[in-house]
C-alpha positions, 0 to 999 in steps of 0.5 A: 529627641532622645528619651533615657529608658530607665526603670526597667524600660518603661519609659519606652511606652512614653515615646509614642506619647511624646511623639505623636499625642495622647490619641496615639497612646490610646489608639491601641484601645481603639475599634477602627470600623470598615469605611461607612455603609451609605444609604439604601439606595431604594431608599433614595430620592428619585433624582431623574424625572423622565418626560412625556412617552411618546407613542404610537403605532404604524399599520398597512391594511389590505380590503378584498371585497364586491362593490355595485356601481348602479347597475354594475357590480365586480370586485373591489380592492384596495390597501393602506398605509396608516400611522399614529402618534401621541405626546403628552404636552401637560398634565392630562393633555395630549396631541395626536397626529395621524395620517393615512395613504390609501390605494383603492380598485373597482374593476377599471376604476381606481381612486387614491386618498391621502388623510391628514388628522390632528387632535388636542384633548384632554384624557384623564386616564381609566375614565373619559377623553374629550377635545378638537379635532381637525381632518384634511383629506383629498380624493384623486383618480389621477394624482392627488395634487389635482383631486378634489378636498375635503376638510372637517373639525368638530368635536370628539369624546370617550368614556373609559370603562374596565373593559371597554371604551365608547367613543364619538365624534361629530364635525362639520367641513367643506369639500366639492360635489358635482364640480360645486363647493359643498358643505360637509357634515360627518359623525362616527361613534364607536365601541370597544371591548377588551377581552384581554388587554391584548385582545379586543373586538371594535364595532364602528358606525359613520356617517357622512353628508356633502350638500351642494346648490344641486347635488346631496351625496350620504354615505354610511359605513360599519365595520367590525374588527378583531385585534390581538397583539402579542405579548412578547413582541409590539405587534397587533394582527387584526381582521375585520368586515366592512360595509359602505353605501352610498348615495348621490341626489343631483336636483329632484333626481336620485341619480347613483348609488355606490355600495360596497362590502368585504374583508379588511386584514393587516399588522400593526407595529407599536411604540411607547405601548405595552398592550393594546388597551395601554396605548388606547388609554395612554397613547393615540385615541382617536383611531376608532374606524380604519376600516370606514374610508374604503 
């Protein structure tokens, strides 16, 4: 389309009116902003929900200590490998496995265990832990898939509180004593203290009882032990103090008695955890007493 300028010429700022409408003409009027401004991202609605932390730790201890048999005493040894793990599986309800390789050394004797755990509870966090909670162990001077076994399951329980955790547990089970089958009765109860969040001090005390037809075997333990993790690095060292006694009564005759004491030292690595008083409140539990079993 052509359009006659007259008048001067003003009929030429008709051309972007007849051409492209109203809005054209206007358009030199108009503030045209940048693009949109989209919301505060902090602001936004979190999208992602991350699952249950998965956590725990694996650990190698070493004991160096003396030990009488009867009339014999000497030196005894021995060392570890340990490992934990924790899952949440709903709201405040966690499974907990465990297991534990140990080598131990009296003068010409030597004895090797293998420890199997497994835990279901119920923790609400900063205030109290309670559940179930079944052990398999077995004992061998050989190979261990000849040694003798014991199992167990019973109850467990804790209470949080700012700076320290009591904890107990209390079980029954069956194993062999004197080439006989034996009942078992087991309880230990513990106690922590956090100085820090990456120090703490654990004082731990267990029993335990195998009753067959003619023999009561009764062992005691208590242990000590100071852990420090660092802050910058999932690692714990700890060392600590154990005592063991035990007592074996064949018939109406007090036959053997077994004791033991020394030092334990180790390292602890860590997963899932950002302190040693964060995994105990949010990862694995129920590892009170490391130090009882040798």
């Amino acid at each position: 389309m052509f359009v006659r300028v007259s008048s001067g010429g003003r009929l030429i700022f008709l051309l972007p009116f007849l051409i492209f409408g109203p809005r054209a003409a206007v358009g030199a009027d108009l503030v045209i902003g940048g693009p949109p401004v989209p919301p505060s991202v902090e602001n936004a609605p979190l999208l992602l929900k991350f699952g249950p932390r998965f956590s725990g730790f694996i650990e190698v201890n070493s004991a160096l200590g003396k030990a009488s048999l009867d009339e014999d005493s000497g030196k005894s040894s021995g060392w570890a490998l340990r490992g934990a793990v924790n899952l949440p599986v709903r709201e405040r309800w966690n499974v907990q496995l465990d297991g534990q390789f140990a080598k131990l050394k009296f003068e010409d004797l030597s004895d090797q265990t293998m420890d199997f755990g497994a835990h279901a509870y119920y923790r609400r966090e900063n205030r109290y832990a309670v559940g179930l909670y079944a052990q398999y162990e077995r004992l061998s001077a050989e190979t261990l898939a000849l040694g003798p076994m014991e199992t167990s399951a019973g109850l467990e329980g804790a209470v949080f509180l700012s700076q320290s955790t009591v904890l107990g547990q209390v079980g029954l089970g069956k194993g062999r004593l004197e080439e006989q089958d034996a009942s078992k009765l087991n309880g230990l109860i513990g106690a922590r203290y956090y100085h820090t969040d990456n120090l703490r001090f654990d004082l731990d005390a267990g029993f335990e009882q195998l009753l067959s037809d003619d023999a009561t075997l009764k062992t005691y333990s208590v242990s000590t032990a100071a852990n420090y993790r660092l802050s910058n690095r999932p690692i714990t060292a700890f060392g600590g103090y154990r005592y063991r006694s035990s007592s074996l009564t064949s018939g109406a005759t007090h036959s053997e008695d077994m004791k033991s004491h020394g030092i334990v030292a180790g390292f602890r690595y860590h997963f899932g955890s950002t302190s040693l008083k964060d995994e105990e409140r949010n990862g694995p539990l129920w590892t009170a007493a490391p130090y009882l079993d040798y």
